[in-house]
Residue, then its C-alpha position, 0 to 999 in steps of 0.5 A: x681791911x684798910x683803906x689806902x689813899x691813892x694820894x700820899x699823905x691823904x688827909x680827909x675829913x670824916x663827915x660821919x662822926x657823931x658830933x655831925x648828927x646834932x645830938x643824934x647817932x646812926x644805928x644800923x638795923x638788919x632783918x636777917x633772911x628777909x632780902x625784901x631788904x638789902x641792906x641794913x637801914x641807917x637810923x639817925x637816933x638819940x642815944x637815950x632812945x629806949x630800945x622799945x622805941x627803936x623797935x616798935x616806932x624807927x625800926x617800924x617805919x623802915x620794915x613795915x612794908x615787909x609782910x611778915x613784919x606784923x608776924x614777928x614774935x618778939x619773945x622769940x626773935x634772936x639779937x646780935x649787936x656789932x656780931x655778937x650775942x645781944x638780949x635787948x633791954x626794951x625799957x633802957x636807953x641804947x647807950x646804955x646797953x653798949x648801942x652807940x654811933x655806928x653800931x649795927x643791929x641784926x635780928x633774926x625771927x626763927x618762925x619766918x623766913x622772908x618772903x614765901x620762904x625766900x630767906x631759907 
């Protein structure tokens, strides 16, 4: 859906694009299921970040408190990249993989389903 100014011919400054985050670029990562979280966190990375280290380092720190994080079996969880079907390759740079400013991540671990089951 498109956004309209209520003033004609708006112009305004974008101050979310990337040359603004100093090298850095904002990945958005989801726990689908698990409403400890509302939304999906905001991670301001470099680009040639591994995925490993998304994983195991930035996203750690914001799904930590979750108690089922320390259950997750990688090796079953399911990845979706910007809606669409994603196999995570832990050892190459985000970039690489398609991973850019503003994409969003969202996982999903088929074995857990939030808090005392509240993600069924």
């Amino acid at each position: 859906m498109p956004v309209h100014a209520y003033t004609p011919n708006y112009t305004g400054v974008v101050r979310d694009r990337v040359e603004n985050f100093h090298g850095n670029q904002i990945v958005y990562a989801g726990w689908d299921h698990h409403l400890m979280f509302c939304a999906a966190f905001a991670f301001p990375v470099p680009p040639t970040m591994t995925f490993r280290q998304l994983r195991d380092e930035v996203m750690a720190e914001g799904f930590e408190p979750h108690p089922e994080w320390p259950q997750i079996d990688w090796a079953h969880t399911t990845w979706l990249l910007n809606g669409e079907s994603f196999v995570p390759q832990l050892d190459v740079a985000l970039i690489d993989q398609g991973i850019d400013h503003k994409s969003l991540l969202r996982f999903q671990t088929p074995d857990l389903k939030g808090f005392q089951d509240a993600g069924v």
